[in-house]
NUVEX-682718 format. One line per 5 residues: number of its first residue (from 1); for each residue x, y, z of N, C-alpha, C, O, CB. Coordinates in nm, 4 decimals. Each point is the difference from the previous one (the first is absolute). Glycine has a CB too. Layout:
BEGIN
NUM = X Y Z X Y Z X Y Z X Y Z X Y Z | ... .
END
This chain:
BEGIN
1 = -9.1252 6.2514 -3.5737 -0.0366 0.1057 -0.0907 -0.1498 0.0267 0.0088 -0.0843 -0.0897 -0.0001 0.2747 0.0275 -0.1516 | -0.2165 0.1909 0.1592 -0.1444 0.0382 0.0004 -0.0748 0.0640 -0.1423 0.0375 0.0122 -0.1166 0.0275 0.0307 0.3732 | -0.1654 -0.0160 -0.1974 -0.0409 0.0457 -0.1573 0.0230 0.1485 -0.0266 0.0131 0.0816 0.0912 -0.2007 -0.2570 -0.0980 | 0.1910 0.2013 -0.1017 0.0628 0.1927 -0.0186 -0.1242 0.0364 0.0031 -0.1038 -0.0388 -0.0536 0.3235 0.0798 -0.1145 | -0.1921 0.0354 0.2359 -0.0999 0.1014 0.0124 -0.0089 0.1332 -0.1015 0.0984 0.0709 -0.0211 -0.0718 -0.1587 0.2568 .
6 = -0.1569 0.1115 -0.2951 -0.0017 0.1067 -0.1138 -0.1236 0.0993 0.0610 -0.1065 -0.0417 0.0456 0.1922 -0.1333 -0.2801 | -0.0528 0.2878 0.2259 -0.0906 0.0784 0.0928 -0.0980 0.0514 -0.1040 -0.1144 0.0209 0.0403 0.2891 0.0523 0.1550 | -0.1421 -0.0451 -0.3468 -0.0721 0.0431 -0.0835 0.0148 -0.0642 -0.1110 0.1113 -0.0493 -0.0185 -0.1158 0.2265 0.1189 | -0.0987 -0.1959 -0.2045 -0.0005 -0.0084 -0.1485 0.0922 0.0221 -0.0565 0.0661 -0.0808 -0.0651 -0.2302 0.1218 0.0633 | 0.1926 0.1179 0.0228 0.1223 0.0451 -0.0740 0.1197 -0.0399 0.0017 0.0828 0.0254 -0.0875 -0.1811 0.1144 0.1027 .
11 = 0.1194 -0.2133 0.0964 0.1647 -0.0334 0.0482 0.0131 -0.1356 -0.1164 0.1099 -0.0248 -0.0498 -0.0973 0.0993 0.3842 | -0.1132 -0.1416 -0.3637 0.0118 -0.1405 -0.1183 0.0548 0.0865 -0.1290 0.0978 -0.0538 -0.0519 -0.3407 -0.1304 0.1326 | 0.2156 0.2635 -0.1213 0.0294 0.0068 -0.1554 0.0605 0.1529 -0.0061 -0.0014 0.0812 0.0925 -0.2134 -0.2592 -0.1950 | 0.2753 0.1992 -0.0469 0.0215 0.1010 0.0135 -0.0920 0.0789 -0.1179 -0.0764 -0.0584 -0.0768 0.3059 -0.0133 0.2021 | -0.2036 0.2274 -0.1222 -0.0679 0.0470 -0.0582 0.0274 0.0290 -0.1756 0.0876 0.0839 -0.0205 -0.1300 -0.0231 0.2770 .
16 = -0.0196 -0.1179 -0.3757 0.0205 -0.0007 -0.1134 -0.1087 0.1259 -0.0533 -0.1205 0.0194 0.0161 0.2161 -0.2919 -0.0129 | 0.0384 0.3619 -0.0907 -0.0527 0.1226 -0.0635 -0.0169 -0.0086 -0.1601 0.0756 -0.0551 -0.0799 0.0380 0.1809 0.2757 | -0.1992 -0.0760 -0.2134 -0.0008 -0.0087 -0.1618 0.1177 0.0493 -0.0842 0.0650 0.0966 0.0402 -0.2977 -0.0661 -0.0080 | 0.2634 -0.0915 -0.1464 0.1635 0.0559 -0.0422 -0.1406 -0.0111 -0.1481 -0.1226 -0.0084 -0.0066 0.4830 -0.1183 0.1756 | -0.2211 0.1348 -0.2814 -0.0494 0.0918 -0.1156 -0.0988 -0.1132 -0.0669 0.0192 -0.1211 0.0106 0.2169 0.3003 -0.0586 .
21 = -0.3276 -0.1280 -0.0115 -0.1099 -0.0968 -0.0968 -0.0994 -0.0929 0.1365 -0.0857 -0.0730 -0.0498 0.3059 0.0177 -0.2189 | -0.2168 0.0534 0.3852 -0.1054 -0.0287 0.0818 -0.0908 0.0517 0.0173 -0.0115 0.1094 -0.0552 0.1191 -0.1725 0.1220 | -0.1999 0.0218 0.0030 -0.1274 0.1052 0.0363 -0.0679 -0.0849 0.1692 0.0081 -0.1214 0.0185 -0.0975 0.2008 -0.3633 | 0.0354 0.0065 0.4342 -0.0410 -0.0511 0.0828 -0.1625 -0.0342 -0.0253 -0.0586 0.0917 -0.0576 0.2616 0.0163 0.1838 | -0.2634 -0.1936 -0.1015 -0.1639 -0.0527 0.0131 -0.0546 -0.0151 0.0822 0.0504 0.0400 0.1049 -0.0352 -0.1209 -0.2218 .
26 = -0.1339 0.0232 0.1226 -0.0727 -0.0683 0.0670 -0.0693 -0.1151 -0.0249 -0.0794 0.0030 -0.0941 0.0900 0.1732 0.1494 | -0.0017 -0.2520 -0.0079 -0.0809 -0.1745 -0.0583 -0.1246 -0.0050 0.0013 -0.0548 -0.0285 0.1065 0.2040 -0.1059 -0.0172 | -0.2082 0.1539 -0.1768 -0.1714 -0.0161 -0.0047 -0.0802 -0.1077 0.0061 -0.0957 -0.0046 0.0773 0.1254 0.1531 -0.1893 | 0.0034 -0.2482 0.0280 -0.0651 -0.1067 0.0326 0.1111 -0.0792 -0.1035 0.0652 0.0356 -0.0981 -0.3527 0.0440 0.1769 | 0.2666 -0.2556 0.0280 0.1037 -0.1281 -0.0892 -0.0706 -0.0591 -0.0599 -0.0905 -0.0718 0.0424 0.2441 0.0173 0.0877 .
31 = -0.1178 0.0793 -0.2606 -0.0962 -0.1572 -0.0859 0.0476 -0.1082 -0.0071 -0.0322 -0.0860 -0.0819 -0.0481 0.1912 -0.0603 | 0.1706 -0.1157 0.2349 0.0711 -0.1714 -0.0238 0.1054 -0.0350 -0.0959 0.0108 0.0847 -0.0887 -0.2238 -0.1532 0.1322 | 0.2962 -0.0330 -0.0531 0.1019 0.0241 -0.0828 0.1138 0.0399 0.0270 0.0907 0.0066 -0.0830 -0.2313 0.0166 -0.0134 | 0.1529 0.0169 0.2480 0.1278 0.1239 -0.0179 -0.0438 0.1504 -0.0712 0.0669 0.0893 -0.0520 0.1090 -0.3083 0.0079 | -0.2665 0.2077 0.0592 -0.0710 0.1334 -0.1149 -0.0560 0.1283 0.1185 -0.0662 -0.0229 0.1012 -0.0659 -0.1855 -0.3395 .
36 = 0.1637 0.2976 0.2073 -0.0377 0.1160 0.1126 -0.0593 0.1253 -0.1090 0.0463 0.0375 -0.1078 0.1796 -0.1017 0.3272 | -0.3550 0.1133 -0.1380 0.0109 0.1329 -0.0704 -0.0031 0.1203 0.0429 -0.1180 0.0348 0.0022 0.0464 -0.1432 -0.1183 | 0.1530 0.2077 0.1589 0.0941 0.0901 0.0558 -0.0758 0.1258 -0.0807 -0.0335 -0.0013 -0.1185 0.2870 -0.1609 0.1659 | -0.2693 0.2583 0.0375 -0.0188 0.1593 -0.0257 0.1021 0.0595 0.0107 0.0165 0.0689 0.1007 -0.2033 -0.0560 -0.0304 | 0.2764 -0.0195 -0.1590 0.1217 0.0968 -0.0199 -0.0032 0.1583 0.1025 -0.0977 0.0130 0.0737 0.0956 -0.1296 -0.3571 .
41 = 0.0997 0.2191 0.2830 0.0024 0.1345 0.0367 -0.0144 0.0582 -0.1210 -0.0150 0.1220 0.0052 0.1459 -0.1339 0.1900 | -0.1310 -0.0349 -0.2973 -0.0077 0.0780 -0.1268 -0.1138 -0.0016 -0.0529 -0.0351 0.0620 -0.1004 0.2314 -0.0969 0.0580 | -0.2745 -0.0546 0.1251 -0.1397 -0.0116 -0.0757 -0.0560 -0.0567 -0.0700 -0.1188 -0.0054 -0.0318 0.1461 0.1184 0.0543 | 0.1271 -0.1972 -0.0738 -0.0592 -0.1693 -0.0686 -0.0750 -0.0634 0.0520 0.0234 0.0004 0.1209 0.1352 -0.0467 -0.1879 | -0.2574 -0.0234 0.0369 -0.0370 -0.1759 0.0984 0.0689 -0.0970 -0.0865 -0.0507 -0.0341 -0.1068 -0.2209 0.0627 0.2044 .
46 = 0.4152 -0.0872 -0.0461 0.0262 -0.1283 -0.0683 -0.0101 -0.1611 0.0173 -0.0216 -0.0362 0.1156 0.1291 0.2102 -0.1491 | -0.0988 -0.2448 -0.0344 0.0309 -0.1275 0.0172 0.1039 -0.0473 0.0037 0.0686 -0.0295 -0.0979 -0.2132 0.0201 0.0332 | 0.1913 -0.0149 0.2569 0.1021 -0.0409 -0.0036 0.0501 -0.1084 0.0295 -0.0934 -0.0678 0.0429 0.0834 0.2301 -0.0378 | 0.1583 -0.2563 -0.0001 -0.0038 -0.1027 0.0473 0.1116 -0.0269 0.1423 0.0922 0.0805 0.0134 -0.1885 -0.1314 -0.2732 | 0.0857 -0.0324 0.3333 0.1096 -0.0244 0.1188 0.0977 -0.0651 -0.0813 -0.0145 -0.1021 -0.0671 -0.1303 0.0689 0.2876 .
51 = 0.2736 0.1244 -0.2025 0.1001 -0.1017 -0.0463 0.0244 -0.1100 0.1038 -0.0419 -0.0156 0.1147 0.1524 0.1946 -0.2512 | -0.0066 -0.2689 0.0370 0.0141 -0.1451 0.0643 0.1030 -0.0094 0.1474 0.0103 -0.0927 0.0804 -0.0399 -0.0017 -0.3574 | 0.0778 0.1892 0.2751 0.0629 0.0210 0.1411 -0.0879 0.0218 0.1067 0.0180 -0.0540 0.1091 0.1581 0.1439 -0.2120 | -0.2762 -0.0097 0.0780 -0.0855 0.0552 0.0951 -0.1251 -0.0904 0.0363 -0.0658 0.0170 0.1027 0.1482 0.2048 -0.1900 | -0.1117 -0.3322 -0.0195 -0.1346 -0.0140 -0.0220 -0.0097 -0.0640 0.1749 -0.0762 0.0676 0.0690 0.0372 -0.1154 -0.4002 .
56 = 0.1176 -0.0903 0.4169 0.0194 -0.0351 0.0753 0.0539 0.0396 0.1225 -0.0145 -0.0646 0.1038 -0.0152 -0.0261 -0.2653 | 0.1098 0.2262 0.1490 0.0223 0.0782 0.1126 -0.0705 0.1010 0.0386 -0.0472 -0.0031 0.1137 0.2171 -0.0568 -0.1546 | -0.1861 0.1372 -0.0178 -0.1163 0.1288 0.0319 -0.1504 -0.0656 -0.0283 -0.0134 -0.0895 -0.0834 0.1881 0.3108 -0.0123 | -0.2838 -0.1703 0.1707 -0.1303 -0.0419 -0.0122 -0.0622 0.1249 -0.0556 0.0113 0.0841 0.0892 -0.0120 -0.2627 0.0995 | -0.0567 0.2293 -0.2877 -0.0623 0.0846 -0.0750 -0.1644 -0.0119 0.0698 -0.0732 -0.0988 -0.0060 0.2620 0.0679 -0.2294 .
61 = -0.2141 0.1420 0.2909 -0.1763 0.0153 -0.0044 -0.0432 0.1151 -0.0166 0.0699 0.1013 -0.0002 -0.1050 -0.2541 0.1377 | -0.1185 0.1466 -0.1575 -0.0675 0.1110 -0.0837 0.0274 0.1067 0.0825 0.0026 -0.0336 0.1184 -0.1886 -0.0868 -0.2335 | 0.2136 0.2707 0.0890 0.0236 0.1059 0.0817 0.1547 0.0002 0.0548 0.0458 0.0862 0.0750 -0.3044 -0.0925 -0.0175 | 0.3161 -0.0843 -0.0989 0.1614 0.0493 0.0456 0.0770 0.1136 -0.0948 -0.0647 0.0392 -0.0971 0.0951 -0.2959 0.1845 | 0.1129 0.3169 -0.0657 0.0191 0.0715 -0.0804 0.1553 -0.0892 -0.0687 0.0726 -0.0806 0.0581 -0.2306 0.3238 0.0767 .
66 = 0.1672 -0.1899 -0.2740 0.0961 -0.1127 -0.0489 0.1220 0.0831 -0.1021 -0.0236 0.1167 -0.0311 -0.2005 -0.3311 0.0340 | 0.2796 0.1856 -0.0238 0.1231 0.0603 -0.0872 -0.0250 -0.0940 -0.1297 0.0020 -0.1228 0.0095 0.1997 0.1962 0.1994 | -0.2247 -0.0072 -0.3273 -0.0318 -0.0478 -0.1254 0.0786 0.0644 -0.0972 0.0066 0.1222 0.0133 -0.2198 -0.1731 0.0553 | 0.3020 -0.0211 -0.2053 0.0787 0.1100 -0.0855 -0.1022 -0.0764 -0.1281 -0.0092 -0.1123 -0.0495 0.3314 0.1828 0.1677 | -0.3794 0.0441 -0.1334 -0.0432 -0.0606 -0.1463 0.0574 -0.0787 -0.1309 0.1218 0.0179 0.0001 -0.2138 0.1508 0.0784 .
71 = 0.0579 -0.2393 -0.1771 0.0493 0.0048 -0.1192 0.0521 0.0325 -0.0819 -0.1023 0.0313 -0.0610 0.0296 -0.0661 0.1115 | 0.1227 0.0512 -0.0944 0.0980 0.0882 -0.1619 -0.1010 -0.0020 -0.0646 -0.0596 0.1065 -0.0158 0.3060 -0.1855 -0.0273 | -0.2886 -0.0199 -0.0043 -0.0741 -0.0233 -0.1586 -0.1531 0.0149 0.0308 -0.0702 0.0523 -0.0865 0.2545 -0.2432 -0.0238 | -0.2518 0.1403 0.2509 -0.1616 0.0420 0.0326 -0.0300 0.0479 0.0998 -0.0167 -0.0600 0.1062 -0.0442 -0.0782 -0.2036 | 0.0476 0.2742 0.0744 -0.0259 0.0926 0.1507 -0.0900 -0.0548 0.0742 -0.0110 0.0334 0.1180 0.0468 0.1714 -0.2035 .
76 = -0.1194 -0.3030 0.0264 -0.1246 -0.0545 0.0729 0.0298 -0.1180 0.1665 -0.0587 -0.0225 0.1058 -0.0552 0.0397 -0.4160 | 0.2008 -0.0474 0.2619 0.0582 -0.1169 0.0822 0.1820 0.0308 0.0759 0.1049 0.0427 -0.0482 -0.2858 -0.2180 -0.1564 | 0.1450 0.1331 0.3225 0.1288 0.0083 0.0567 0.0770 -0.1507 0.1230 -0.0501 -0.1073 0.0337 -0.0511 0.4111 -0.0741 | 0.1909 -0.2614 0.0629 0.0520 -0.1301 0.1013 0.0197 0.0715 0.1460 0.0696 0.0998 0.0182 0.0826 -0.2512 -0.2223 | -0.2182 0.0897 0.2934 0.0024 0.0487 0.1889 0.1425 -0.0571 0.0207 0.0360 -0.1166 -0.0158 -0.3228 0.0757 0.1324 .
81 = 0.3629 0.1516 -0.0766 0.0999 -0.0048 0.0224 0.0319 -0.0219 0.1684 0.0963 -0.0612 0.0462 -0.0870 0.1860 -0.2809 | -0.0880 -0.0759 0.2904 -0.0221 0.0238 0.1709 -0.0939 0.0254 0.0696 -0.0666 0.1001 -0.0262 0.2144 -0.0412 0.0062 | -0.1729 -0.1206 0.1014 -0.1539 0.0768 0.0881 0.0967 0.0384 0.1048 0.1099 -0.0483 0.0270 -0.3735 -0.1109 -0.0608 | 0.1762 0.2897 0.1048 0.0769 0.0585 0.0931 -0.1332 -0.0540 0.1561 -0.1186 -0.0302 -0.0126 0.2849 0.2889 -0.1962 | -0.0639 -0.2502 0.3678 -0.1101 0.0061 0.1104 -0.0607 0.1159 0.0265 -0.0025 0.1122 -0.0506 0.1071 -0.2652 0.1447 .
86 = -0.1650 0.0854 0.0201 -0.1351 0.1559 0.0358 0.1121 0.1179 0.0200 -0.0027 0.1203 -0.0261 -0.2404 -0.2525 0.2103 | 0.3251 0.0621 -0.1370 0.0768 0.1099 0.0775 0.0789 0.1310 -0.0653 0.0085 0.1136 0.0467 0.0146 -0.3179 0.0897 | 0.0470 0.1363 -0.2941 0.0136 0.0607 -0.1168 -0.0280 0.0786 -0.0638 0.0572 0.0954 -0.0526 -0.0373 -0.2061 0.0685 | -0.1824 0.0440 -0.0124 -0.1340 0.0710 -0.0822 -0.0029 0.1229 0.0459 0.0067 0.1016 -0.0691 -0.1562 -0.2879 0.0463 | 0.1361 0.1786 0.1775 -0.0418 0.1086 0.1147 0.1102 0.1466 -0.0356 -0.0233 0.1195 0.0181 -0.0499 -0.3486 0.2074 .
91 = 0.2111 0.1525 -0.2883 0.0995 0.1090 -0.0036 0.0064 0.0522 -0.1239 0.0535 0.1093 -0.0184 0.0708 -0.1995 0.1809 | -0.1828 0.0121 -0.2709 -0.0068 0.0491 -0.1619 -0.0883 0.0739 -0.0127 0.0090 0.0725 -0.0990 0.0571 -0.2411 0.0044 | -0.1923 0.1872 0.1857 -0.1338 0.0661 0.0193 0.0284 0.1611 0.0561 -0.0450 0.1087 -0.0362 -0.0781 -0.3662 0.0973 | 0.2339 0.2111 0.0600 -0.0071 0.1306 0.0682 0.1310 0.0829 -0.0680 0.0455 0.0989 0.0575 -0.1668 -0.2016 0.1891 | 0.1776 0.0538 -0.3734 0.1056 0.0726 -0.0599 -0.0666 0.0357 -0.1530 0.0828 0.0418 -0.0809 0.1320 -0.1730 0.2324 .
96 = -0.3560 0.1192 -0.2003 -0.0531 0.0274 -0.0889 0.0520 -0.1448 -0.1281 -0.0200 0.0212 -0.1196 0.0052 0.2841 0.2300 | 0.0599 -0.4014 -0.0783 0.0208 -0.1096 -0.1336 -0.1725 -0.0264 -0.0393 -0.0361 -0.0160 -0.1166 0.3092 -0.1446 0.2145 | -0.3377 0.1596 -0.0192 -0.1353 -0.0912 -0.0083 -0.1384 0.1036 -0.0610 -0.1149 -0.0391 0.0205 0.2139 -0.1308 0.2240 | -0.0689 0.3250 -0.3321 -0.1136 0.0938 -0.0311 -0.0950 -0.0767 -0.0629 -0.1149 -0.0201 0.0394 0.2451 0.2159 -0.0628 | -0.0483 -0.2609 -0.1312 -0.1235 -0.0457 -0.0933 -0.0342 -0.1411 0.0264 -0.0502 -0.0604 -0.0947 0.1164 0.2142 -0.0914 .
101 = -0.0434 -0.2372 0.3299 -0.0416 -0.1011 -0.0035 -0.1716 -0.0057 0.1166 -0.0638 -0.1047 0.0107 0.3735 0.0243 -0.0926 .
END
């Protein structure tokens, strides 16, 4: 058995779209903690956190773009639901997801 061969980024994952009460971001800077703080498309800046599924599989860094659904009760704060690859980014950009980030 050899090793698989993957010709692109894109072929690893698939592509996750925002469904209702999400918002797409951008990661601004980590204060540690699991703690992220994200420039919403809406224009929030929140404080958000990696959930516990993600905290060990996905690697969060400053300038990535991320799938965040805010709070019910504090618009201020939300949970990263997903970071997307370059490759993603490249397609959320050139389909207009990415104006207010």
């Amino acid at each position: 058995m050899g090793k698989r061969k993957v010709l692109s980024e894109a072929n690893l994952k698939e592509l996750v779209m925002p469904q209702q009460g999400e918002i797409l971001g951008r990661a601004i800077k980590m204060t540690g903690g699991d703690q992220v703080i994200v420039k919403c498309a809406d224009g929030v800046t929140r404080m958000c956190r990696i959930r516990g599924k993600l905290k060990r599989r996905m690697w969060i860094r400053e300038g990535d773009i991320v799938l965040v659904a805010p709070w019910d009760f504090d618009n201020a704060k939300a949970d990263i639901l997903w970071r997307y690859i370059q490759a993603h980014t490249q397609w959320l950009d050139a389909n207009g997801y990415l104006k207010g980030i």
